[in-house]
C-alpha positions in Angstrom: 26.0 23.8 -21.5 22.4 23.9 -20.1 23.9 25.6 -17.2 25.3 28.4 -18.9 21.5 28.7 -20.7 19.8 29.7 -17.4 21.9 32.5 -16.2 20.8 34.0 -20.1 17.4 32.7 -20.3 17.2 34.3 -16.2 18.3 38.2 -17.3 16.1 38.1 -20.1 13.5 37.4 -18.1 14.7 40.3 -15.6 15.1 42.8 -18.7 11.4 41.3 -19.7 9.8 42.3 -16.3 11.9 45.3 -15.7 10.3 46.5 -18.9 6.6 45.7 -18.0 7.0 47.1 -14.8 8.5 50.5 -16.4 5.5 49.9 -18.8 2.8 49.8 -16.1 4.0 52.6 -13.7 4.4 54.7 -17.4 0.9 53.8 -18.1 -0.8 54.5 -14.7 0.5 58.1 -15.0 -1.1 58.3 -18.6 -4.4 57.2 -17.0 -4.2 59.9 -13.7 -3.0 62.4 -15.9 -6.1 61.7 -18.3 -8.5 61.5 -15.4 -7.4 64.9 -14.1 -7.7 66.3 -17.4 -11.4 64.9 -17.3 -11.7 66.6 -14.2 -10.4 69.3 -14.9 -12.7 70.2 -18.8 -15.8 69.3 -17.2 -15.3 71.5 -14.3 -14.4 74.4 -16.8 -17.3 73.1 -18.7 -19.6 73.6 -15.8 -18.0 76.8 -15.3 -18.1 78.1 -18.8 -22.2 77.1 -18.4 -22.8 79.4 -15.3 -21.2 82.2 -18.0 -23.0 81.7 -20.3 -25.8 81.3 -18.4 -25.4 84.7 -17.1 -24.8 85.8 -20.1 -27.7 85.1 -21.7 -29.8 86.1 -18.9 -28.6 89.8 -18.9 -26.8 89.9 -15.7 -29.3 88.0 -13.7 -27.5 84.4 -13.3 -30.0 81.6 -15.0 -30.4 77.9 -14.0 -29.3 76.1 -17.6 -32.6 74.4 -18.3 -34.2 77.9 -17.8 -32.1 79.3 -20.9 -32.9 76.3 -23.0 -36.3 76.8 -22.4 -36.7 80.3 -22.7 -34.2 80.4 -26.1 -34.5 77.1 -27.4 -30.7 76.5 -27.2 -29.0 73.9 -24.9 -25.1 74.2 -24.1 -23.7 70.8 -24.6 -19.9 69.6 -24.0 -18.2 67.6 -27.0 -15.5 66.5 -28.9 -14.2 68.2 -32.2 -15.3 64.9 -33.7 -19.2 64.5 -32.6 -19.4 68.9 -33.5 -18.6 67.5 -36.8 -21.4 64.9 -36.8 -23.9 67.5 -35.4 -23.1 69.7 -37.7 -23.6 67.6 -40.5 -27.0 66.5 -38.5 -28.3 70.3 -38.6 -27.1 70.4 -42.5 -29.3 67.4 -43.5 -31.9 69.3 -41.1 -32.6 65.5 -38.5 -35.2 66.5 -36.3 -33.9 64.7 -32.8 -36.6 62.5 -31.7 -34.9 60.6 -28.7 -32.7 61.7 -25.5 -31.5 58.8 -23.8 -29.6 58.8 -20.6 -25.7 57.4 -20.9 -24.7 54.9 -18.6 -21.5 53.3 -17.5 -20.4 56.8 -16.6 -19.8 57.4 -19.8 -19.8 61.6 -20.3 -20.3 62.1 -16.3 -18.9 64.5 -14.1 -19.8 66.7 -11.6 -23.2 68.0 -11.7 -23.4 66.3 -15.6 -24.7 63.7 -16.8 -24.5 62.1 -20.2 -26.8 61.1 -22.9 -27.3 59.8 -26.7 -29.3 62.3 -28.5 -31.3 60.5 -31.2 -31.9 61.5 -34.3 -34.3 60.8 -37.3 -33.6 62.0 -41.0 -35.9 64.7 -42.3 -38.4 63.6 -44.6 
């Protein structure tokens, strides 16, 4: 009788595996395919920058801190969920008080780097 248990107990062990291996190759092309997407929004991000930076300047192509200067605006990359937060930060009128960088890589790409904007309720 325990002989006949093995041969199961073995090819549910093989379905078992087969499965987690099916599982991992599934789940490393989830992961490359969200990396390239990654790539690929922060490079239109950048690219949508240089527009808008151009834009703003009138034709004559301006470096990004230059347009935040000159029109107190900054162009900043986000999810629909943190506009939402922002938004409801300019509402409530919270003066920022605190940019700190990110790190981990967190929000990084190309030519970007990441940070925690701080804010402070107004009084």
């Amino acid at each position: 009788m325990a002989e006949r248990r093995i041969p199961v107990i073995d090819r549910i062990l093989y379905r078992i595996e087969n499965h987690i291996e099916e599982w991992r190759r599934e789940e490393a092309a989830r992961q490359a395919e969200a990396e390239a997407n990654r790539e690929r929004l922060w490079a239109e991000a950048v690219e949508r920058e240089k527009l808008l930076a151009e834009a703003v300047g009138a034709g004559k192509p301006l470096a990004p801190a230059e347009i935040a200067e000159r029109h107190r605006v900054a162009f900043v990359v986000h999810s629909k969920e943190m506009a939402a937060t922002l938004d409801a930060f300019a509402r409530e009128r919270a003066h920022l008080v605190e940019v700190m960088p990110a790190s981990g890589g967190l929000g990084t790409g190309p030519g970007i780097k990441g940070a925690w904007l701080v804010f402070e309720p107004a009084e």
